[in-house]
N, C-alpha and C positions, 0 to 999 in steps of 0.2 A: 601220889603221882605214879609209882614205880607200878603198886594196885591196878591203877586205871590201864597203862603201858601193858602186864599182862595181861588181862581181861582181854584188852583192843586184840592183842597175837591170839588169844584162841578163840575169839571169835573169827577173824580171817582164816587159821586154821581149818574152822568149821565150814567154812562158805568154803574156802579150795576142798575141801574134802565131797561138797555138793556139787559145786560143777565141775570137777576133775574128772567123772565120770560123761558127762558133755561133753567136752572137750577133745577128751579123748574119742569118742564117739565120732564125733567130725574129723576129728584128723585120720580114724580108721576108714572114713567114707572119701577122705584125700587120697588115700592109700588104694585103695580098691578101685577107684577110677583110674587113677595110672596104670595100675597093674593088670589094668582090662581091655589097656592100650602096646601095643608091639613098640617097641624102642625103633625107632627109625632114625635117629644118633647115629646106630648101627651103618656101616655104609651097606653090609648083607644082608641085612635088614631090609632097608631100603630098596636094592636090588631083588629081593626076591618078591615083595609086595607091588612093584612093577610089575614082573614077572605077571603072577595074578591078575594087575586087572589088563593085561594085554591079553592074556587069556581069555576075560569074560569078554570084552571088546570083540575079539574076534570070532570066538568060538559059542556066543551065548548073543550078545547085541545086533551085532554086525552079519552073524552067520546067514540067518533069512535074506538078509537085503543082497548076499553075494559082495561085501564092501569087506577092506582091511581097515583097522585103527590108525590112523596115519598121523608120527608124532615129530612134528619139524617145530620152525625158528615160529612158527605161528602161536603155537598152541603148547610147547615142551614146559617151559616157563612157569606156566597158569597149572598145567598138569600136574608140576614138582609142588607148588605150593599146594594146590587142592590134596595132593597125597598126605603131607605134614602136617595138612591144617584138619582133615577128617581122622586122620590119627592120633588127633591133640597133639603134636609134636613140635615146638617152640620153635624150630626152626623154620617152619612155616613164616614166621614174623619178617626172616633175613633175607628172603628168597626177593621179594621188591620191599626193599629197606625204605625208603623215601616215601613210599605209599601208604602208611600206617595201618598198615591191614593188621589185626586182632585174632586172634584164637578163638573170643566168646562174641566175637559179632558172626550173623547172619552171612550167605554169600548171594550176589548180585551180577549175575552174569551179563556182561552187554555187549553185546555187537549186532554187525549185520545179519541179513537174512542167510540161513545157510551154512554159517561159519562154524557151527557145529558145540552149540552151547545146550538145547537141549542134551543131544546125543552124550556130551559129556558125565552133562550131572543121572543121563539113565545106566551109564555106565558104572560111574562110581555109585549111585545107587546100588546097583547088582554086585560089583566088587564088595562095598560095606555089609550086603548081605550074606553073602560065603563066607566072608570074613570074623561073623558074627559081631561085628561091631555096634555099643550103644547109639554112635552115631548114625544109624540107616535109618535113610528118609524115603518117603512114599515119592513118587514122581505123579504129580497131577496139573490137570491143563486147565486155565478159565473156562473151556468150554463145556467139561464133566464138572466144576464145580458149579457153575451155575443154571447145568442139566440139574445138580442135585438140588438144588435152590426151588428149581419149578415141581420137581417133585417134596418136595419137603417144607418146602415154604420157612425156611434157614439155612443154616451153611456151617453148623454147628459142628459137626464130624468133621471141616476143613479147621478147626478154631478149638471151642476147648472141650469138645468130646462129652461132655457132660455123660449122656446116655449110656457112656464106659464105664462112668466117675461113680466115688459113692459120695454121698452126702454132697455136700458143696465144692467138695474137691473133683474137680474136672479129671479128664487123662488124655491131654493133649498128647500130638505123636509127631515128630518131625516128620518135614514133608518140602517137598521143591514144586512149587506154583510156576509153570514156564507161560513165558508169552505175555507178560502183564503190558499192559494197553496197544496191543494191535489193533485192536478192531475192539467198540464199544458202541456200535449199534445194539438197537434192541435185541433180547433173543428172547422168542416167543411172547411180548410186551417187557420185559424183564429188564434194566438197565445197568448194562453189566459191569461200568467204569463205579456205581455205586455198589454194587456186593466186593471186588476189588477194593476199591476204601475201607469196608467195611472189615476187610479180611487182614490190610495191613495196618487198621486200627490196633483190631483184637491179637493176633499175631504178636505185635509189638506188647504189648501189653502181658500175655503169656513168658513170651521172652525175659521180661524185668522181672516177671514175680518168681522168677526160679534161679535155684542157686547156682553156682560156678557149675557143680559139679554134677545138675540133673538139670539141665537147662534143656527147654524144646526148641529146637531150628525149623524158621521158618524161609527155605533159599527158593530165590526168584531168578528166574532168565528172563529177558527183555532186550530185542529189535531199538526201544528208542534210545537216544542220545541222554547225556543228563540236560541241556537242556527241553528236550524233549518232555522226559519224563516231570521238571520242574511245570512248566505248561500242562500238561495230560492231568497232572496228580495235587496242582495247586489251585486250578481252578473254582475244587469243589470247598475250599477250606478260607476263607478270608486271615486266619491266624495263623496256618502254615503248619500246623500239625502234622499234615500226613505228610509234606517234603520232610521233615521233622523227623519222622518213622525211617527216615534212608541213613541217617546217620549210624542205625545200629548196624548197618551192613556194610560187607568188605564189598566197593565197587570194582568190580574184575574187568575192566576190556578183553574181548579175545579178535581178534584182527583175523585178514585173512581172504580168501577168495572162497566162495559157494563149495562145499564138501558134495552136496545134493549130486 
């Protein structure tokens, strides 16, 4: 017995000694994604990465259109969390406590016309870029994705990149789809509520197959209501799949009267 009892310890031995190396491995790739995020803990932290993207807002977004960043009881809110939650920062979580908003879900902008949900996510788009953050997402509209669609006869560059990839490993890229079901008339014979489906099929699908720590976001803005968007997006599915696809996403209301 005593025999058997040593044998069992160097063999375990041996196994932790083959994946100690693993392990270690992953927790070095824990370490490295934090470390490639700015601590916004910090309250000066915080305050100066504001700073920045009132900057790009004004002086890079906004500049053309002759408009300022305007940041009140509307929009301050959604802004501090958007700030926390693209700089992976946990407090992102406390900012609508009641809301269960997530770190590794998607974001889902919703409100009215005007209220300034694109303009947001192009901002922090450009902010995340200066910034050089993992997290910077492409900003793109249904109406360029499904121009790409008629030239391409796919939508594979919005989804898993393949043509980037090697072998069968894609190279999807984060990216923010604004505008999903306004208008789903044909374009050009083309049915654009189905490449839409299709996109928060695959999307979704991307999203699960990647880890905490290299995961692709795929963030949407959208005019319609949730029931809206139930109606718009359940129609095409008798099983409920694609309202299904909404769960990985943080639903953001942003309120408010026409910015335009």
């Amino acid at each position: 017995m005593l025999r058997l009892l040593k044998q069992r310890k160097k063999e375990e031995a041996n196994a932790f000694i083959t994946v100690g190396p693993i392990i270690k491995k992953a927790e070095d790739e824990r370490t490295r994604a934090k470390l490639a995020m700015p601590d916004l803990s910090d309250p000066s932290v915080f305050s100066a990465h504001m700073a920045i993207l009132e900057y790009v807002a004004n002086n890079i977004i906004l500049a053309p259109q002759r408009r300022k960043f305007e940041i009140d009881e509307n929009n301050s809110e959604v802004i501090r969390f958007l700030m926390y939650y693209f700089n992976n920062c946990e407090l992102a979580e406390q900012v609508f406590p009641k809301r269960g908003y997530k770190l590794h879900k998607n974001i889902l902008l919703q409100g009215g016309v005007g209220v300034g949900k694109t303009m947001l996510m192009q901002i922090f788009s450009e902010y995340l870029k200066r910034t050089n953050n993992p997290r910077y997402f492409f900003n793109v509209s249904v109406t360029q994705m499904v121009n790409y669609y008629s030239i391409n006869n796919n939508i594979d560059r919005f989804l898993y990149n393949e043509r980037e990839g090697k072998g069968f490993q894609g190279s999807p890229v984060n990216l923010c789809l604004n505008d999903i079901g306004v208008d789903n008339r044909p374009f050009y014979g083309i049915d654009t509520l189905t490449i839409v489906h299709d996109f928060l099929h695959a999307r979704n699908e991307i999203w699960a197959n990647y880890s905490e720590y290299d995961r692709r976001f795929a963030h949407l803005t959208t005019n319609l209501s949730d029931e809206q968007l139930k109606k718009k997006f359940g129609q095409k599915d008798e099983y409920g799949r694609i309202i299904d696809r909404f769960k990985t996403y943080n639903v953001i209301p942003l309120s408010g009267k026409s910015r335009r």
